[in-house]
C-alpha positions as a printed NumPy array, in Angstrom:
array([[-13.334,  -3.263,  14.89 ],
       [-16.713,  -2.407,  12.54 ],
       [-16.593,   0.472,  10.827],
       [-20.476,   0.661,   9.901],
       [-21.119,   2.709,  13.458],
       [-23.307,   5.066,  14.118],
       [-20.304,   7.081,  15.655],
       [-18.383,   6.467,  11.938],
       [-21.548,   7.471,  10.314],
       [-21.978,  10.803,  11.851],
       [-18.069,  11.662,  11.298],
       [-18.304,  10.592,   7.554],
       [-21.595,  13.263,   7.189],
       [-19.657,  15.707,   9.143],
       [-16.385,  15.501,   6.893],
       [-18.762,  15.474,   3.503],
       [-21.156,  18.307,   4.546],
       [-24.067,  16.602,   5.265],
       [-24.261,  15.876,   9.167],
       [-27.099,  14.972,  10.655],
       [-28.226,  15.49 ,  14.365],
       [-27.862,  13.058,  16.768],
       [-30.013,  12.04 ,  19.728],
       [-29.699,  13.807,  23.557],
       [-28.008,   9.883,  24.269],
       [-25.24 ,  10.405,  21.341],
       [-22.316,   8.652,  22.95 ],
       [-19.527,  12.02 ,  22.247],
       [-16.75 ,   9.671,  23.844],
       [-17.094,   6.692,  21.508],
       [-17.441,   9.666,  18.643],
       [-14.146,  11.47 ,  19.782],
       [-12.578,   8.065,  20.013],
       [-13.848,   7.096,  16.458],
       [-12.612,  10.555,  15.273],
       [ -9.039,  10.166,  16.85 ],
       [ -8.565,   6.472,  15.72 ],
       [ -9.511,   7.475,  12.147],
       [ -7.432,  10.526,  12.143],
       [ -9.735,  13.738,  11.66 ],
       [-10.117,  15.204,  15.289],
       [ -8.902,  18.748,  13.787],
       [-11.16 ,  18.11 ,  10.103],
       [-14.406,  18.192,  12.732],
       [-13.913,  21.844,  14.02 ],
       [-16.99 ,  23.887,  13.122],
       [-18.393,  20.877,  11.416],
       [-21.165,  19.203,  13.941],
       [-23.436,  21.053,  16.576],
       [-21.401,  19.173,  19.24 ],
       [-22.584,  19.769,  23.355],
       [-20.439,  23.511,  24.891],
       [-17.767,  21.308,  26.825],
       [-17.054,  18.906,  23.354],
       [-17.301,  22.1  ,  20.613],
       [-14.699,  23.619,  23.412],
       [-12.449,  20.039,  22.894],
       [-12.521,  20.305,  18.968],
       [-11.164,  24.049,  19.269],
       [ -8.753,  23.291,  21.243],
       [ -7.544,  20.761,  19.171],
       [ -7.725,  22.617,  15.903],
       [ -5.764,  25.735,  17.256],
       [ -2.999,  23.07 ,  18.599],
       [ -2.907,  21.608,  14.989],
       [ -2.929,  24.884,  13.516],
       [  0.62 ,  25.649,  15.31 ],
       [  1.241,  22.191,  14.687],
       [  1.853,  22.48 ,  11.046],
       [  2.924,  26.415,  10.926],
       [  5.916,  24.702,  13.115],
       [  6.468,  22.122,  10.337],
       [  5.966,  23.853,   7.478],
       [  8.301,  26.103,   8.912],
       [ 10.501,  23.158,   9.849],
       [ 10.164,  21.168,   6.379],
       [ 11.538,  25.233,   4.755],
       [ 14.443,  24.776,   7.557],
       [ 15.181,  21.92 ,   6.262],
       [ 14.88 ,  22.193,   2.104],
       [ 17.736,  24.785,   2.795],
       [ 19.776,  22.939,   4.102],
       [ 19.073,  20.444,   1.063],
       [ 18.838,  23.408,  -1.594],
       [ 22.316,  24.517,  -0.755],
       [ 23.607,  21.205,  -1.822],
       [ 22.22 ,  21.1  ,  -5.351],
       [ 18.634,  19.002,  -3.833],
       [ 14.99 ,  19.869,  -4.286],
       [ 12.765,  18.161,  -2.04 ],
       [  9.632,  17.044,  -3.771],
       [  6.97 ,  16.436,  -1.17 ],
       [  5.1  ,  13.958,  -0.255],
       [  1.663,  12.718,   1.092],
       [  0.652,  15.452,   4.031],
       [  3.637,  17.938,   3.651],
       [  2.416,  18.312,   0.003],
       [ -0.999,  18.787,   0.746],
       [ -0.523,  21.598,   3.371],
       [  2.607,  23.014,   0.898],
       [ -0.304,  23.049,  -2.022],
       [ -3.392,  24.127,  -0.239],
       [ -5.349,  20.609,  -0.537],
       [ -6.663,  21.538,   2.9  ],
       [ -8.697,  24.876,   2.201],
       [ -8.093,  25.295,   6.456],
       [ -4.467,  23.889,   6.965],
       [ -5.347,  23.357,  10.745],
       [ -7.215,  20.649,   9.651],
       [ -4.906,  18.076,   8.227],
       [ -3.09 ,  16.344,  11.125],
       [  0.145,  14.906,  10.035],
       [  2.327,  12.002,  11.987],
       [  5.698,  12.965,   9.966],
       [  7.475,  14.958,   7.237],
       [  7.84 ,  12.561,   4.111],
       [ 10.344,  13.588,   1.629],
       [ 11.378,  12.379,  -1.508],
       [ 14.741,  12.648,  -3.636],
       [ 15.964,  10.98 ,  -6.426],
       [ 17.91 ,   7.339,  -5.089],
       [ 21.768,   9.193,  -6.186],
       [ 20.926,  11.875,  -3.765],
       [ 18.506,  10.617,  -0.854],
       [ 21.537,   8.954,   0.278],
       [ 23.429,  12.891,   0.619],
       [ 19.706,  14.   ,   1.896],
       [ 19.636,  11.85 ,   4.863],
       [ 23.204,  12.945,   5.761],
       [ 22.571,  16.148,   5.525],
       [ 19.455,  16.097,   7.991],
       [ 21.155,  13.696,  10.336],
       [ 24.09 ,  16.267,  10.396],
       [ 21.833,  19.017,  11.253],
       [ 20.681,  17.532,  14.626],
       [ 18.06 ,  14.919,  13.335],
       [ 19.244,  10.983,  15.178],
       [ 18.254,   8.119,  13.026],
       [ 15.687,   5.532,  14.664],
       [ 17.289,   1.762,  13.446],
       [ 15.983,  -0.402,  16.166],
       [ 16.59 ,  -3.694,  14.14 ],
       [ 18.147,  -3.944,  10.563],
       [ 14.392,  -3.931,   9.166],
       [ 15.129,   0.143,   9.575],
       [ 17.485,  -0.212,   6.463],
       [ 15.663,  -2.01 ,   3.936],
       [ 12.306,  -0.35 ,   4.015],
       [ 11.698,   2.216,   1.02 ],
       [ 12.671,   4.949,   3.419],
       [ 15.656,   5.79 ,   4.945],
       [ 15.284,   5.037,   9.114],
       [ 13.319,   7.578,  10.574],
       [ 15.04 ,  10.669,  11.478],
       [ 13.988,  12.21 ,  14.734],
       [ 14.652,  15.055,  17.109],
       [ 12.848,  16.363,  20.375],
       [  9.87 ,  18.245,  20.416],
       [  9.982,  17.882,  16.168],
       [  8.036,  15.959,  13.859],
       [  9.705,  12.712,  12.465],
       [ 11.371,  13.406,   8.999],
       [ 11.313,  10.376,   6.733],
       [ 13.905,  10.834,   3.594],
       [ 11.979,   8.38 ,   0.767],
       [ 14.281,   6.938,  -2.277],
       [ 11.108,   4.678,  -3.515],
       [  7.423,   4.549,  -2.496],
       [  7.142,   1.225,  -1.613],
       [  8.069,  -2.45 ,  -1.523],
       [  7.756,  -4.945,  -3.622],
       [  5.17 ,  -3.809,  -6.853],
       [  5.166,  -0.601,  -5.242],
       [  8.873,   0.179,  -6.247],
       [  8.278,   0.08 ,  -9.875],
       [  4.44 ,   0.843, -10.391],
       [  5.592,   4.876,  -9.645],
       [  9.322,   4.981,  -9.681],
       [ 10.737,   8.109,  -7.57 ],
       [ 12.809,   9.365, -11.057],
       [  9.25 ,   9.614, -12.525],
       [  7.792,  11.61 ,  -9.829],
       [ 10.949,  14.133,  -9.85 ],
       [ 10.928,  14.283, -13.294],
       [  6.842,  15.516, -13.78 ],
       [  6.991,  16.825, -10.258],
       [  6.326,  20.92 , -10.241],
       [  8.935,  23.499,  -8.443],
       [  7.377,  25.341,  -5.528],
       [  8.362,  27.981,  -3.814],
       [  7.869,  27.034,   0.51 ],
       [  9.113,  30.468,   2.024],
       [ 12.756,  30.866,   1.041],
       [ 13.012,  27.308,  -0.117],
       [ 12.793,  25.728,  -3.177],
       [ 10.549,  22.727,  -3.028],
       [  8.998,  20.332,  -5.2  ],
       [  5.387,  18.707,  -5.536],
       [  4.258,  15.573,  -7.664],
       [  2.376,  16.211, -10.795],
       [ -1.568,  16.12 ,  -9.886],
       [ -1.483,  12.447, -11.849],
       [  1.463,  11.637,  -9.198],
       [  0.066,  12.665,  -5.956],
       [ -3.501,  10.975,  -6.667],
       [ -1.978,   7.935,  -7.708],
       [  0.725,   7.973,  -4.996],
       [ -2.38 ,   8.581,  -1.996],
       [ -3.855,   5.549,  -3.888],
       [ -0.845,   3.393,  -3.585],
       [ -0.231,   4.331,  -0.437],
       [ -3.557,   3.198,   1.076],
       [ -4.225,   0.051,  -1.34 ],
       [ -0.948,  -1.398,  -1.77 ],
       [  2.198,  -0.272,   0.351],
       [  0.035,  -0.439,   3.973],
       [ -1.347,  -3.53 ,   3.566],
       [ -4.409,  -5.452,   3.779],
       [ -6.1  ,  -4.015,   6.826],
       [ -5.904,  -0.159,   5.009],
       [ -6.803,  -1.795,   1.611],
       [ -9.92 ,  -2.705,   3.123],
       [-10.473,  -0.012,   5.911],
       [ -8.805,   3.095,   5.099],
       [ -8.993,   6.23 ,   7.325],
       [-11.609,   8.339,   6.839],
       [ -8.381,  10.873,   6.524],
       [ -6.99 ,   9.036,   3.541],
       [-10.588,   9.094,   2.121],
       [-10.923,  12.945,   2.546],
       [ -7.415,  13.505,   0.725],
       [ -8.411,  11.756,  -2.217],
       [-12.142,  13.964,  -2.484],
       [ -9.67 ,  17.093,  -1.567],
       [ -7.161,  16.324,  -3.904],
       [ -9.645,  15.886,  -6.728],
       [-11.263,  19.353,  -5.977],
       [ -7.462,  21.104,  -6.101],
       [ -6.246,  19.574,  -8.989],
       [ -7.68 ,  18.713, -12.394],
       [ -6.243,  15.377, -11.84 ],
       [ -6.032,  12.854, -15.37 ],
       [ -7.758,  10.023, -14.366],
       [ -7.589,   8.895, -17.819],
       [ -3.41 ,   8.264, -16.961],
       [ -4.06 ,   6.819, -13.573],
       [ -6.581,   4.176, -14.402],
       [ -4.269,   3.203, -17.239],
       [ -1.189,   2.503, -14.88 ],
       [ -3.256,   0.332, -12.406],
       [ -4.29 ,  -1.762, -15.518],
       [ -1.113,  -2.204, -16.613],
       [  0.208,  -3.191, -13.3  ],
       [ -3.285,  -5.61 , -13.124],
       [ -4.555,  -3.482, -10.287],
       [ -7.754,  -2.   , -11.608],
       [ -9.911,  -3.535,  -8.867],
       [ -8.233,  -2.395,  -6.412],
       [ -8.48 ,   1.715,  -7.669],
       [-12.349,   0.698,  -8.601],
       [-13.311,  -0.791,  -5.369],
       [-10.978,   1.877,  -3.298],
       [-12.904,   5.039,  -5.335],
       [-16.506,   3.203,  -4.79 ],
       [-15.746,   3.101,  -1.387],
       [-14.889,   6.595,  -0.708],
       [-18.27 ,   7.455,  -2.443],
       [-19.87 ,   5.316,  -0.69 ],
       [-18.758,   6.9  ,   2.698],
       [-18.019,  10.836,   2.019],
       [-20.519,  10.705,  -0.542],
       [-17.922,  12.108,  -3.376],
       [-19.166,  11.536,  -7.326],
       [-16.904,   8.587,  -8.92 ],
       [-14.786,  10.283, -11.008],
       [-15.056,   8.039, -13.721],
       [-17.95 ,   5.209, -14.994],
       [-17.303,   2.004, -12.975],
       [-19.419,  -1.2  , -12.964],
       [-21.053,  -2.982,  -9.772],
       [-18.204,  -4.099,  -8.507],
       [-19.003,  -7.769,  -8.388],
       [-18.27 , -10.233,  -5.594],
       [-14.922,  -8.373,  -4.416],
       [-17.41 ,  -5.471,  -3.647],
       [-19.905,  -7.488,  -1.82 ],
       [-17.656,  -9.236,  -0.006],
       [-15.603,  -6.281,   1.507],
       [-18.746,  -5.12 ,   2.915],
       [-19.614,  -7.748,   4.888],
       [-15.885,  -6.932,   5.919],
       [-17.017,  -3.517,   6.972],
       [-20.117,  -5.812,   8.734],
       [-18.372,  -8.023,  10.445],
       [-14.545,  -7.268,  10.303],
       [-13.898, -10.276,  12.014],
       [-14.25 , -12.198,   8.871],
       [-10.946, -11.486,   7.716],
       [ -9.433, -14.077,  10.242],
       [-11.014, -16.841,   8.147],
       [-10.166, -15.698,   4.808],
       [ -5.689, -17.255,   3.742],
       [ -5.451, -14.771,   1.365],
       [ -6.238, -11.756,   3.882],
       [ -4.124, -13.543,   6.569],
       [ -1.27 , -14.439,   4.391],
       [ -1.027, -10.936,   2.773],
       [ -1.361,  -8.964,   6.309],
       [  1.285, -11.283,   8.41 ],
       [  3.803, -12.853,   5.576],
       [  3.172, -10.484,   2.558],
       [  5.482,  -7.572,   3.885],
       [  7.612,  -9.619,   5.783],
       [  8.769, -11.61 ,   2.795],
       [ 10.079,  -8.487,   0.836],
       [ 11.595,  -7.415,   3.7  ],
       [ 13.513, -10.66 ,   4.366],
       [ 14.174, -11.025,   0.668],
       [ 16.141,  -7.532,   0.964],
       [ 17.873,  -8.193,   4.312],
       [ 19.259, -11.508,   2.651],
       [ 21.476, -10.042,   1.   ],
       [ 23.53 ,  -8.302,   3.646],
       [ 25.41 , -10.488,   6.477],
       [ 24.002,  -8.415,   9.669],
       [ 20.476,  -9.072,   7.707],
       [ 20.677, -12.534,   7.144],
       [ 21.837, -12.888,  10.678],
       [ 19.013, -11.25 ,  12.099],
       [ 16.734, -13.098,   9.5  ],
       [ 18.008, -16.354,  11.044],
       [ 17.581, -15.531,  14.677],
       [ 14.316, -13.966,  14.531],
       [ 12.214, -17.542,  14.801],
       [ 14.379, -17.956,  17.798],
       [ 13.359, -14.723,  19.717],
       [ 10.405, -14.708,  22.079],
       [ 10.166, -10.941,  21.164],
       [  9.21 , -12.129,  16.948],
       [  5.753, -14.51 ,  18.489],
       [  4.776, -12.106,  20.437],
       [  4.836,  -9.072,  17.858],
       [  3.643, -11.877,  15.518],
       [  0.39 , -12.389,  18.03 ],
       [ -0.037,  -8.536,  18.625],
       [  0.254,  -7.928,  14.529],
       [ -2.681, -10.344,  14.449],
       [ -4.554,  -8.968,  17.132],
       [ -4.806,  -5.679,  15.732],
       [ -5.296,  -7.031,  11.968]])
């Protein structure tokens, strides 16, 4: 799908301050499609001179959000009681810690798909336990469910899905930002009557980073969501954030290309200053936008294929090897119809 539409254009001015007008012919459908597949809907409220029956639309949706997260910030204190009574501070992550913080100057605006929380390994163990216990039913449709850097999802009706973290990531991911490191610098915070915890500003830029660039894969790495994009600018506008410490642990994991080309892109689209010197970019930079060109692309390219379908996979399989309903399931998967035809659909949508 390209991302170089007019439809993307006019979101990206809208989300940086700069929107522009469009035509008596603007196609609002393919925009409010655009908007909802990148994850902003609420972000445009008040931002565009959209037609009466569309600026109605965005309201709507901003007042639902703005429940929305009063509900789960409400639910996320609910919950760090429960936790805080057993000796366990939360530290939160990604979305909960941006609302928690005030990255969003309008809270209404950040739409979040779950409540990410993070304790140290010893105890996210006893913090899954404890929200399971409380009414929460763990989601393990396969053995996969175990071995991700998450406990399974914990869910309950009419609530948002609470994931309990113990690392941030697979593979590189589990030691380029260990979880004792983000416990250890993270800041204590008080969320109502609960005692809460949010990364250091060096922790929850480079953690948004990672998140994007490494743990989701090649598809994000080279698209991300216009709603990961406005974190980042939002984050850096909170927080004096020392970019001096970030850039030095993607060198010494060898991933400085991908934090240069991910923070050139993001200026290039919301328009944000770079918030450090960085060169041209080279042919890695050229050639991910002709991605943004002509997405299809990526289907010719073994590097993008192998890291988007096998990549993942691998260090999942590697982990379920070592556990006898795992290495089962490992074994019978090429023999499932189910596996080629999630296999196709992953490919599809890549």
């Amino acid at each position: 799908m390209r991302h170089d539409t007019p439809q993307y254009s006019l979101i990206a001015a809208a989300l940086a301050r700069h929107p522009w007008v469009p035509g008596s012919d603007w196609d609002w459908d393919r925009t409010v499609a655009t908007a909802a597949r990148e994850r902003v809907l609420p972000a445009l409220h008040g931002k565009l001179s959209w037609p009466p029956e569309i600026a109605d639309f965005f309201a709507g949706i901003h007042e639902l959000n703005a429940d929305r997260n009063r509900q789960l910030l409400g639910e996320v204190e609910t919950l760090a009681l429960l936790l805080n009574r057993a000796g366990i501070e939360p530290v939160l992550l990604k979305g909960a810690a941006y609302l928690a913080a005030g990255v969003y100057a309008d809270p209404a605006d950040r739409y979040l798909l779950d409540i990410d929380l993070l304790a140290r390994p010893p105890q996210s163990e006893q913090a899954f336990e404890i929200i399971r216990r409380s009414g929460y039913e763990p989601c393990v449709p396969n053995p996969t469910a175990l071995v991700r850097h998450h406990h399974p999802l914990l869910a309950q009706a009419h609530r948002v899905p609470v994931e309990v973290h113990h690392s941030l990531g697979l593979g590189l991911c589990t030691t380029f930002l260990t979880a004792e490191e983000i416990v250890r610098d993270s800041v204590p915070f008080r969320l109502g009557r609960a005692a809460v915890r949010i990364p250091s500003p060096e922790h929850l830029m480079t953690h948004l980073i990672l998140h994007t660039q490494m743990q989701h894969g090649s598809y994000d790495r080279i698209w991300p969501s216009l709603r990961a994009m406005l974190d980042l600018v939002l984050v850096g506008r909170r927080f004096t954030v020392p970019w001096d410490a970030v850039r030095n642990r993607f060198a010494v994991h060898g991933k400085t290309s991908i934090l240069n080309l991910h923070l050139m892109q993001v200026a290039k689209v919301l328009g944000a200053p770079l918030p450090f010197p960085i060169s041209g970019g080279g042919v890695r930079w050229w050639y991910r936008q002709l991605l943004w060109r002509e997405p299809r692309l990526r289907y010719a390219d073994p590097f993008y294929v192998y890291c988007r379908i096998f990549l993942d996979k691998y260090h999942v399989s590697k982990r379920l090897l070592r556990d006898p309903a795992g290495l089962r399931f490992v074994l019978s998967t090429p023999f499932r119809m189910s596996f080629y035809k999630r296999l196709f659909a992953h490919i599809a949508q890549g």
